[in-house]
N, C-alpha and C positions, 0 to 999 in steps of 0.2 A: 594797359597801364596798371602797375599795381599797388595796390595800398600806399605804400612810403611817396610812390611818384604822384598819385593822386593829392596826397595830402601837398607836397612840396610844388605843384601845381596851382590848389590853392592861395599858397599863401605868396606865391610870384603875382598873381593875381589882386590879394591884400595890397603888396609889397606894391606896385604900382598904379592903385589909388593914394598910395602914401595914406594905408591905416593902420593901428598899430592890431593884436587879436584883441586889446582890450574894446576897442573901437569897434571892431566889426564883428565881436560877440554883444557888444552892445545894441549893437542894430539888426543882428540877427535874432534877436531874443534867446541867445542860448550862453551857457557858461565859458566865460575863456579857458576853463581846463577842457570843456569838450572841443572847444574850435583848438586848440592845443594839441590836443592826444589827434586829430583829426589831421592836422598839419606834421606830425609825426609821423605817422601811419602806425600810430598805437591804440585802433581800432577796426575791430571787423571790417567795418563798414559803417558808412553816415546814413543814418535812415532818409528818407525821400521829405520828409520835415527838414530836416536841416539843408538840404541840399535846394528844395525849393527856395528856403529862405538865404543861402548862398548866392544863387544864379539872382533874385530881387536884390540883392547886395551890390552884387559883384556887374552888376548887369553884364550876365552871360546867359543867354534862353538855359535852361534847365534840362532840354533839351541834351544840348553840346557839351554840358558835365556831365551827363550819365554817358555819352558817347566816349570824353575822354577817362572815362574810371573805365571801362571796357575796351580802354587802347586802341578805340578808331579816330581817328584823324576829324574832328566836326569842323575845320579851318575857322580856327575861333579868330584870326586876324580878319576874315571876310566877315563874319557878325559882329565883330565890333565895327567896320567901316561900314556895315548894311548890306541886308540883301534881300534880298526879295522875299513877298507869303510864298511863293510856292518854294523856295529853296528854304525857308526855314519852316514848313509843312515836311519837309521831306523832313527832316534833321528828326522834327518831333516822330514823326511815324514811325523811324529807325529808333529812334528812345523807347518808344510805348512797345515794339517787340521784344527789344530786351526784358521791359519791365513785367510784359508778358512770360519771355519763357521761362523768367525765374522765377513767379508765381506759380506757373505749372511744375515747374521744378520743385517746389516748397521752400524755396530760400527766402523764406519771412525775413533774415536777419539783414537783410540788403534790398534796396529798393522795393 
């Protein structure tokens, strides 16, 4: 997935809590220009701050958007209907190696 799809991901996710960005920058504690430029894909990347407080928003594990920003499939239609600790143990394990390799990597500016 990249940048533009991520962000436009996001806000289909806004869009059907019916909140507007000023609403769900409110509850995220961050500016509506960032949840904005964010929903745009008019930034690098959403630090792991924002995106935490996204998935607590959005209620989507935190997990399952760093899965969908790297265009793997998290079946976010089965974690919003529920599923299991071990099925969403997996989802997070699959998150913490990305957020691994890109550390190794030195992509500070991402997750």
């Amino acid at each position: 997935m990249s940048i533009p799809q991520f962000g436009r991901y996001i806000a289909q996710l806004r869009e059907e809590r019916r909140l507007s960005q000023r609403d769900l920058a409110k509850i995220i504690g961050f500016s509506q220009n960032t949840l904005s430029k964010i929903e745009n894909g008019q930034t690098a990347s959403p630090s792991l701050d924002v995106v935490l407080a996204l998935s607590r928003a959005l209620e989507i594990p935190m997990s399952a958007l760093i899965l969908a920003y790297e265009g793997k499939n998290p079946n976010i239609e089965a974690l919003k209907s529920g599923q299991t600790e071990a099925d969403l143990e997996t989802l997070m394990l699959q998150a913490l190696e990305i957020v691994k390799e890109r550390r190794k990597n030195n992509d500070e500016a991402t997750f």
